[in-house]
C-alpha positions as CSV (number, residue, x, y, z in Angstrom):
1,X,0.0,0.0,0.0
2,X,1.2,3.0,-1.1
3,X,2.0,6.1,1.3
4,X,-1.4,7.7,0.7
5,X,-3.2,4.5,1.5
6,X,-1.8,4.5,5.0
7,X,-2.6,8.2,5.5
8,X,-6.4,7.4,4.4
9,X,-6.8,4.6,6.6
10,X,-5.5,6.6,9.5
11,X,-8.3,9.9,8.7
12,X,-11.0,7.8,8.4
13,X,-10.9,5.2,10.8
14,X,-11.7,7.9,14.0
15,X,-14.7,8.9,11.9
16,X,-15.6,5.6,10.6
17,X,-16.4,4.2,14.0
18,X,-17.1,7.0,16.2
19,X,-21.2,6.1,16.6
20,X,-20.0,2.3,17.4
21,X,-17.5,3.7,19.8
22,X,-20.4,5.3,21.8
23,X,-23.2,2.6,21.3
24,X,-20.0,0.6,23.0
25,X,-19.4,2.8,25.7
26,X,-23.5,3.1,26.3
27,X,-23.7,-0.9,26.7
28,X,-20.5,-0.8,28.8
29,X,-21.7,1.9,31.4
30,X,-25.2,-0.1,31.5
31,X,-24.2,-3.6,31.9
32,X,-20.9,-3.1,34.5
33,X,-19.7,-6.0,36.1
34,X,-17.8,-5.3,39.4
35,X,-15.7,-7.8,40.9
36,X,-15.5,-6.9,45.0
37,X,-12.9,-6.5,46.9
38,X,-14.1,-6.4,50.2
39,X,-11.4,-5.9,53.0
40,X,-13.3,-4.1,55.9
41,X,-16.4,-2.9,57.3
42,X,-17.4,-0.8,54.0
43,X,-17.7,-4.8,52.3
44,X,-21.0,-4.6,54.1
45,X,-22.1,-1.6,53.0
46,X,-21.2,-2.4,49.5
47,X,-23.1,-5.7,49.7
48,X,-26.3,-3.6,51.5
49,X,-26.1,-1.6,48.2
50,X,-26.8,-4.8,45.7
51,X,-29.8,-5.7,47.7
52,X,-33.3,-4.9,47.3
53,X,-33.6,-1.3,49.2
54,X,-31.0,0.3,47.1
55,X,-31.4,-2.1,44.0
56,X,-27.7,-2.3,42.3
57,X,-29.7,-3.8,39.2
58,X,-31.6,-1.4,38.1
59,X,-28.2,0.2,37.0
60,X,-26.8,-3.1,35.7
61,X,-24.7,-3.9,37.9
62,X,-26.1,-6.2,40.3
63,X,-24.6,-9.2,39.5
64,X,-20.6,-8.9,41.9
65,X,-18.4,-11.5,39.6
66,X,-16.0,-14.1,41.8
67,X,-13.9,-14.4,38.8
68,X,-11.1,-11.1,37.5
69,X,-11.6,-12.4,34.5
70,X,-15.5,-11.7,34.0
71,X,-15.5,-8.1,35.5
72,X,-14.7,-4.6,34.3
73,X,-15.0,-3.0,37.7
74,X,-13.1,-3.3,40.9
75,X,-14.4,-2.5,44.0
76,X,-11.8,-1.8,46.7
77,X,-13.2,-1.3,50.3
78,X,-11.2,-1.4,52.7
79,X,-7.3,-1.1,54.4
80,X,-4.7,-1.9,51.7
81,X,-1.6,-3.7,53.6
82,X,1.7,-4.2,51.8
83,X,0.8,-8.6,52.1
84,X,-2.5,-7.8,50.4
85,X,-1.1,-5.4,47.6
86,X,0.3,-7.8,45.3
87,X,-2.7,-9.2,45.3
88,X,-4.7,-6.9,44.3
89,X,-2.6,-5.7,41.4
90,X,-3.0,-8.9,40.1
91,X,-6.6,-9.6,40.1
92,X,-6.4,-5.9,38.3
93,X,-4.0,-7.3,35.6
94,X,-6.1,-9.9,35.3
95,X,-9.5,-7.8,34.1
96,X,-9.8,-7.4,30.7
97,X,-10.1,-4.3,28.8
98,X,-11.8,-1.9,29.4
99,X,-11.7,-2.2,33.3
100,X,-12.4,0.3,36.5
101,X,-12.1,1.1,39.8
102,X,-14.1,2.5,42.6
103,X,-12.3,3.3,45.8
104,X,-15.2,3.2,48.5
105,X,-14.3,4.2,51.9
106,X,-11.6,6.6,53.6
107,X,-9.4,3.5,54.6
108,X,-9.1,2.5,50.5
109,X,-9.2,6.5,49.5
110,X,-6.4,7.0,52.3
111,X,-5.3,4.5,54.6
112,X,-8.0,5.8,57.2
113,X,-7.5,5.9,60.9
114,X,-4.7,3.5,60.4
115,X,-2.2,5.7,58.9
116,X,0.0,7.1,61.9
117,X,3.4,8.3,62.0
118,X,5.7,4.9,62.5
119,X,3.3,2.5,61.1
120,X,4.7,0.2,57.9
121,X,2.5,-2.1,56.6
122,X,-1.0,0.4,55.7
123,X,-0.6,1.9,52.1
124,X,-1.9,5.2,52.2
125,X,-4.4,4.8,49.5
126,X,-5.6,2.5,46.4
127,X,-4.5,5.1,43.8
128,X,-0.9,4.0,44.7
129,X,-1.1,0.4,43.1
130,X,-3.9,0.6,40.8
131,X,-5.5,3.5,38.7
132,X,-8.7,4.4,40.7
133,X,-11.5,6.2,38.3
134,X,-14.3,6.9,41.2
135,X,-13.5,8.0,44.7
136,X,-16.7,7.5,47.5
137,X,-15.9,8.9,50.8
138,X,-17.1,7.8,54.2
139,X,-16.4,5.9,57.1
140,X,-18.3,3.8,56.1
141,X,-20.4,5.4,53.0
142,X,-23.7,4.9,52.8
143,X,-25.4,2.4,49.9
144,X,-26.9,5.6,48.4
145,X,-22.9,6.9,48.5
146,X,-21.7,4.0,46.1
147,X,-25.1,4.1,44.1
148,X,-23.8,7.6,43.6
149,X,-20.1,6.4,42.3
150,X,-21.9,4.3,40.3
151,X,-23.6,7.1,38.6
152,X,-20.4,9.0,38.1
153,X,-18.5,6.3,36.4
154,X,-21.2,5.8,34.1
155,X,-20.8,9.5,33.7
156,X,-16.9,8.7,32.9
157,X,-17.6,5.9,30.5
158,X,-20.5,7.7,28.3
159,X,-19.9,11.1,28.5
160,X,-23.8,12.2,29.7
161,X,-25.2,12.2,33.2
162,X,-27.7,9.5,33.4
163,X,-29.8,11.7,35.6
164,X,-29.0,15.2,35.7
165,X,-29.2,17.1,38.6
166,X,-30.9,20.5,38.8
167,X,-28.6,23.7,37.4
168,X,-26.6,25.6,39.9
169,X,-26.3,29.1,40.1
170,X,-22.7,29.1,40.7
């Protein structure tokens, strides 16, 4: 192919598939699958969330996967220590393509009241081993907190709010 072929190829090909690009990212943001990693008390919560008062399905996410290999979304909730960090970052490299992650709960955002001068083994935050997309504070946040994260990744994946809130004036 000649060097014009390889210039048309690379003009069109953004255009091309732009619509399929955000029918994909629609079905992706309706139909998450999160994979939980439950270390502490917010687990609870986060479970709380996926049952029937606060309905985790009706955003299509109610299903938590067992298997890394099935989900797009990683939950972390919970005190990160430096035994259970490896582990985690493998069950991230493990996800496939497009994958997430929600950090729900001050210990994951932070470290939480476990961080102290002298301590060694807490890591002072999620973001330090994995990308994290959606930060929910609390000790521990509410369902209607993570319902909320939920709303914002969505709002990450697709672009739109799926239910805008009312205008601000400032």
């Amino acid at each position: 192919m000649g060097e014009r072929g390889v210039y048309l190829e690379k003009e069109i090909f953004p255009v091309k598939f732009a619509l399929v690009e955000k029918v994909l990212d629609l079905a992706r943001a309706n139909s998450i699958w999160p994979l939980t990693f439950g270390l502490a008390c917010c687990a609870i919560e986060m479970m709380a969330t996926a049952m029937a008062r606060f309905d985790l399905d009706r955003f299509g996410a109610g299903v938590f996967r067992a298997s890394p290999r099935q989900a797009d979304l990683m939950i972390v909730t919970g005190t990160v220590t430096k035994k259970m960090a490896p582990v985690l970052t493998t069950l991230y490299d493990q996800m496939p393509s497009p994958k997430w992650v929600i950090a729900m709960g001050n210990c994951a955002i932070s470290g939480g009241p476990f961080v102290f001068e002298g301590q060694y083994n807490v890591i002072e935050g999620v973001d330090l081993l994995v990308p994290v997309d959606v930060y929910v504070p609390g000790c521990p946040p509410r369902p209607e907190g993570l319902l909320e994260g939920f709303l914002k990744l969505e709002e990450k994946i697709t672009g739109t709010r799926r239910f805008p809130g009312p205008e601000s004036r400032w």
